[in-house]
C-alpha positions in Angstrom: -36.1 159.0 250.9 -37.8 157.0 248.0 -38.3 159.0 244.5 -41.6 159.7 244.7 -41.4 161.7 248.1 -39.0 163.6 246.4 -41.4 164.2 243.4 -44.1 165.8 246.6 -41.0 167.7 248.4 -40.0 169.4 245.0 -43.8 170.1 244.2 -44.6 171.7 247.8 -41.1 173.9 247.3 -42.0 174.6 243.8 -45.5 175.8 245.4 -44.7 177.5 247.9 -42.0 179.6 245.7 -45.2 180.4 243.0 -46.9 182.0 245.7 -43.9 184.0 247.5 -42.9 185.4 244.6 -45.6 185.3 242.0 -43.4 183.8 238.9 -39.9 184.8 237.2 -38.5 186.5 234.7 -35.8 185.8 232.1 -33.4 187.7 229.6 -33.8 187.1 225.7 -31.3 188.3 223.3 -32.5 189.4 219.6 -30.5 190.7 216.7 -31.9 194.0 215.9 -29.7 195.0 213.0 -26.9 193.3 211.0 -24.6 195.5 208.7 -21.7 193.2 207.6 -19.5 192.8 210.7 -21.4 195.0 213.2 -24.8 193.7 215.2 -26.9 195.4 217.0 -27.9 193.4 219.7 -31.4 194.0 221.9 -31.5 192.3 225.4 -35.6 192.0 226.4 -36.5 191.1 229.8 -39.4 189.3 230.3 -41.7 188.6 233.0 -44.2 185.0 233.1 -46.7 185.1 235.8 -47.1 182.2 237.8 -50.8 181.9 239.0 -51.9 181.5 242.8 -54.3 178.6 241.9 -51.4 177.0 240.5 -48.9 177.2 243.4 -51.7 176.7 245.9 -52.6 173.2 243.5 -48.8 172.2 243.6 -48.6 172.2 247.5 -51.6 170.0 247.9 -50.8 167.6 245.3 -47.1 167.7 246.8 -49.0 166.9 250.0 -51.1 163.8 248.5 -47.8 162.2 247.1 -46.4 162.4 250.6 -49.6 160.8 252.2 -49.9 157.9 249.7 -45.7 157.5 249.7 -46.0 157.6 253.6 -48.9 154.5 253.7 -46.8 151.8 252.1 
């Protein structure tokens, strides 16, 4: 399988995961408080919201780049 059908595979998976699950989330670590030798530490989660539009845009682009791969 050439690169650029793996560039559409990855863009149809990565698609099709925006729209099961509707984006990610990740863990950021602050430093609330520093007294000398102690830290207080604050984990935050945070939540990023991918759109449909987007997900539904990455399948059918992923879907072009395996038509125009596919007609060399």
């Amino acid at each position: 399988m050439g690169g650029i059908r793996w560039v559409g595979v990855i863009l149809i998976a990565a698609g099709v995961l925006a729209l099961v699950y509707g984006g990610f989330s990740y863990t950021k670590e602050n430093t609330a408080a520093k007294l000398g030798p102690i830290e207080l530490k604050v984990e935050e989660t945070k939540r990023v919201n991918v759109p449909m539009w987007a997900g539904v845009a990455a399948i059918a682009v992923g879907g072009v780049v395996l038509l125009g791969a596919g007609r060399k």
